[in-house]
PDBQT receptor file of N, H, CA, C and O in Angstrom, charges set to zero:
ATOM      1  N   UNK A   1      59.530  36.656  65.709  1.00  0.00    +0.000 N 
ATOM      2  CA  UNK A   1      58.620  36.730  66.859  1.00  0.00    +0.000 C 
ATOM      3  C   UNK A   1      57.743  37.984  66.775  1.00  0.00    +0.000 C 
ATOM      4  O   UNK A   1      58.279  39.061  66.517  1.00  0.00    +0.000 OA
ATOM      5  N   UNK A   2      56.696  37.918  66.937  1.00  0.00    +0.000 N 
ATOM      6  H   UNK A   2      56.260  37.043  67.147  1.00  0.00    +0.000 HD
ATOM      7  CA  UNK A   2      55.919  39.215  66.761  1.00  0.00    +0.000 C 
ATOM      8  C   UNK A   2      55.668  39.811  68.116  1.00  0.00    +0.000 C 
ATOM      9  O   UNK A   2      55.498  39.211  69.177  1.00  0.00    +0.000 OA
ATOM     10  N   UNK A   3      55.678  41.302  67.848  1.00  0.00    +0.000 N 
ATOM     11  H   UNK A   3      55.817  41.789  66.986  1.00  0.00    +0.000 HD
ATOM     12  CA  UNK A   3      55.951  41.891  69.470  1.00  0.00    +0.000 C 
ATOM     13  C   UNK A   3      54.843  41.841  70.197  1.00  0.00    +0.000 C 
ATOM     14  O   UNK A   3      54.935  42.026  71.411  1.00  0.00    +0.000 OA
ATOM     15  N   UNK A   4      53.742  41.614  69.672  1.00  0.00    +0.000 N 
ATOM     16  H   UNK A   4      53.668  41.463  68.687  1.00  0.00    +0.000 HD
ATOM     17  CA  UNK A   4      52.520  41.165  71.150  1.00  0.00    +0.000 C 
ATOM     18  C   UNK A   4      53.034  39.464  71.865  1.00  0.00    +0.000 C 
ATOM     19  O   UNK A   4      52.499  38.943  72.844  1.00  0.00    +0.000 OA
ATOM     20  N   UNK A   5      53.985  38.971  71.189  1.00  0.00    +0.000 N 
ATOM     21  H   UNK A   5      54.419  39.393  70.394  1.00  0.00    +0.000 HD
ATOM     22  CA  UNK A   5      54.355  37.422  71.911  1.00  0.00    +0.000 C 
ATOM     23  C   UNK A   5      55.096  38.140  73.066  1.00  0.00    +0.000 C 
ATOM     24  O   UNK A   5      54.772  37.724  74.178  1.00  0.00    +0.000 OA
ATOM     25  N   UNK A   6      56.012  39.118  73.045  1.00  0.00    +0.000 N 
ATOM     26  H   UNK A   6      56.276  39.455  72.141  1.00  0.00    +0.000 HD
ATOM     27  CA  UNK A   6      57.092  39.789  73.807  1.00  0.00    +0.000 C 
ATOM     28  C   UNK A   6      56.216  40.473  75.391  1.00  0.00    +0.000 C 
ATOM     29  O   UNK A   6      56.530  40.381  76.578  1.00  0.00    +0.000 OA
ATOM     30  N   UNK A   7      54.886  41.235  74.606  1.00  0.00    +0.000 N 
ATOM     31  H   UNK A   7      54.632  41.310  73.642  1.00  0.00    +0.000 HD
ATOM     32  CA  UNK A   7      54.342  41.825  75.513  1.00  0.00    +0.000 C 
ATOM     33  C   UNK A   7      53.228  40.999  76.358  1.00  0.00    +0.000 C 
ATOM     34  O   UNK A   7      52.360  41.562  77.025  1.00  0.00    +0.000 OA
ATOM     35  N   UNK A   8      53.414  39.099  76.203  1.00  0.00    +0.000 N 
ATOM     36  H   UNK A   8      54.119  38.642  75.662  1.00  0.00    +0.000 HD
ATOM     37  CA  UNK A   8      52.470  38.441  77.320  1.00  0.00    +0.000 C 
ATOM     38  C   UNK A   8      53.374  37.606  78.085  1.00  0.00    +0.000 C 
ATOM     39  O   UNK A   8      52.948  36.622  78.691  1.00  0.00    +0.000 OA
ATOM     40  N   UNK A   9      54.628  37.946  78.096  1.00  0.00    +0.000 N 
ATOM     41  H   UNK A   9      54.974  38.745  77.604  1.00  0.00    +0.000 HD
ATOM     42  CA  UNK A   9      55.786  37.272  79.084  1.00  0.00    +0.000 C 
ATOM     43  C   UNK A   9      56.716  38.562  79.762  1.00  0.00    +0.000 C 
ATOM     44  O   UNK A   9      56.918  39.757  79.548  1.00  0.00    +0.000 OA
ATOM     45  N   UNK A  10      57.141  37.483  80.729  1.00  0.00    +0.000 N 
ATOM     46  H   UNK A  10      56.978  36.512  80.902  1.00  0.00    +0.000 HD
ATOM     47  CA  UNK A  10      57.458  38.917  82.130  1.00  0.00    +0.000 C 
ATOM     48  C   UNK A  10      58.716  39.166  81.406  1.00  0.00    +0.000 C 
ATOM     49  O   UNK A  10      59.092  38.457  80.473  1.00  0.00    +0.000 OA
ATOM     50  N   UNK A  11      59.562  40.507  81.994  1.00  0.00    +0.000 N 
ATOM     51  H   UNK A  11      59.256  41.083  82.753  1.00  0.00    +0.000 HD
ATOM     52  CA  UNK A  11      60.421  41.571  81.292  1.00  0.00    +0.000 C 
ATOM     53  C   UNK A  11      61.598  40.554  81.478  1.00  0.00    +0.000 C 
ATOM     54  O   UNK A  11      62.586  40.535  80.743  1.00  0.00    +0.000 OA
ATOM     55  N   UNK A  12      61.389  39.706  82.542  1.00  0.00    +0.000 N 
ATOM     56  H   UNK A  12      60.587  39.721  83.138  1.00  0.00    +0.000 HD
ATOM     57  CA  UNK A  12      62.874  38.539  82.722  1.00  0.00    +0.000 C 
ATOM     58  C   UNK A  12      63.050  37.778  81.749  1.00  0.00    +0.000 C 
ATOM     59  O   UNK A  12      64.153  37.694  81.209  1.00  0.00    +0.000 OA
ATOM     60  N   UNK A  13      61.624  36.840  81.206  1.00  0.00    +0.000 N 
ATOM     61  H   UNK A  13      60.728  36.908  81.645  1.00  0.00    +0.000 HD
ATOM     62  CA  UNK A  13      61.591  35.970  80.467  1.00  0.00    +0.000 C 
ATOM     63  C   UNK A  13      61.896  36.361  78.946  1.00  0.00    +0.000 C 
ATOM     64  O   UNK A  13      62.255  35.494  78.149  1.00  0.00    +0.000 OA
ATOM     65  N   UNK A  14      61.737  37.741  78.564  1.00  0.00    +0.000 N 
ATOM     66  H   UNK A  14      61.445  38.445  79.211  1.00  0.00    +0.000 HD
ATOM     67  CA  UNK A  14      61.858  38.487  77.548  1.00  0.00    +0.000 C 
ATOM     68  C   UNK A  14      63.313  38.618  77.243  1.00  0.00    +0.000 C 
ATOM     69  O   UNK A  14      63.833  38.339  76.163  1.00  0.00    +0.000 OA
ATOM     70  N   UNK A  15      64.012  39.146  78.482  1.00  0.00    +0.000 N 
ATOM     71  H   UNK A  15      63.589  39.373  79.360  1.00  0.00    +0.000 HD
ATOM     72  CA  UNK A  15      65.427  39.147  78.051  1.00  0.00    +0.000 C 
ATOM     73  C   UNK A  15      66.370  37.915  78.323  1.00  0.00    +0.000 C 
ATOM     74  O   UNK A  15      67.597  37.989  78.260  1.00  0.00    +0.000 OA
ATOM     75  N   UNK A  16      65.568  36.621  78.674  1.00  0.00    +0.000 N 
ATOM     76  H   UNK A  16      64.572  36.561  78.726  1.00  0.00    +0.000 HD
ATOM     77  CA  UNK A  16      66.396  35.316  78.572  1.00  0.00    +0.000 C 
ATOM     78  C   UNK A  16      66.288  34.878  77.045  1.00  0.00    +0.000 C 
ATOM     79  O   UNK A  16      67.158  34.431  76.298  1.00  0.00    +0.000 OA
ATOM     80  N   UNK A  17      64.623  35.213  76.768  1.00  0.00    +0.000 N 
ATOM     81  H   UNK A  17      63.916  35.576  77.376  1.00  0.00    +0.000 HD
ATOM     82  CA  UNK A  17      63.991  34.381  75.985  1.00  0.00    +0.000 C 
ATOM     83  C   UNK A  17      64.682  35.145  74.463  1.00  0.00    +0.000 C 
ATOM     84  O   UNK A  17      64.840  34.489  73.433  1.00  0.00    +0.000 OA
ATOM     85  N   UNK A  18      65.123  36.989  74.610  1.00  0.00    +0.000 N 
ATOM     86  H   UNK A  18      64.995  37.522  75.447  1.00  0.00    +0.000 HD
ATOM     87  CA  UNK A  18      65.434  37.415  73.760  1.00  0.00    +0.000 C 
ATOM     88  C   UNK A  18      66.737  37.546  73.298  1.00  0.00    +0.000 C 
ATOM     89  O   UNK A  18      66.830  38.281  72.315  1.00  0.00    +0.000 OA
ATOM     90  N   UNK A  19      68.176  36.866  73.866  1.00  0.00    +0.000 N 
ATOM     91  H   UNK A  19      68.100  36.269  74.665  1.00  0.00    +0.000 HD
ATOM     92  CA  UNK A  19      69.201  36.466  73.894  1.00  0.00    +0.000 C 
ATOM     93  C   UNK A  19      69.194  34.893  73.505  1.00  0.00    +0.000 C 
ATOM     94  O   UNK A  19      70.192  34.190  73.341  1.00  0.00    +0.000 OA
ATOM     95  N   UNK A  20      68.171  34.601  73.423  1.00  0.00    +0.000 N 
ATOM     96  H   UNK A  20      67.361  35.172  73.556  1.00  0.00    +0.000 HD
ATOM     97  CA  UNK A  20      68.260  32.874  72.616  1.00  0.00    +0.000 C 
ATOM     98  C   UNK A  20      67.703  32.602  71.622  1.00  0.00    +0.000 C 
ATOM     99  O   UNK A  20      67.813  31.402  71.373  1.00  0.00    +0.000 OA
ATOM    100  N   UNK A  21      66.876  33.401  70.572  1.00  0.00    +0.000 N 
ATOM    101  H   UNK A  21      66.786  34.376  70.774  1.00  0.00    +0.000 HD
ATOM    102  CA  UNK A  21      66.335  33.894  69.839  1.00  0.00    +0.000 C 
ATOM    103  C   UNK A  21      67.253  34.941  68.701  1.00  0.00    +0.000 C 
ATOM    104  O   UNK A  21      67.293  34.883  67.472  1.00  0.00    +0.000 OA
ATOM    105  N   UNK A  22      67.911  35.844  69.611  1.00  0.00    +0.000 N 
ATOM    106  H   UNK A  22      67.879  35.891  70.610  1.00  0.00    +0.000 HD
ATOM    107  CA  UNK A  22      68.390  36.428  68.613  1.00  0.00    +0.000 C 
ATOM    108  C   UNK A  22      69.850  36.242  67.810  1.00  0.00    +0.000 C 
ATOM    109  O   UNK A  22      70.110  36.942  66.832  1.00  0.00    +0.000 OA
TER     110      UNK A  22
């Protein structure tokens, strides 16, 4: 995932989205 994808979703969706991902 490249980190400007990280920085156009809210800080919630980041740490749902970044626990299913990683």
């Amino acid at each position: 995932m490249p980190h400007s994808y990280h920085a156009m979703i809210s800080p919630c969706q980041l740490d749902a989205l970044g626990h299913q991902v990683d």
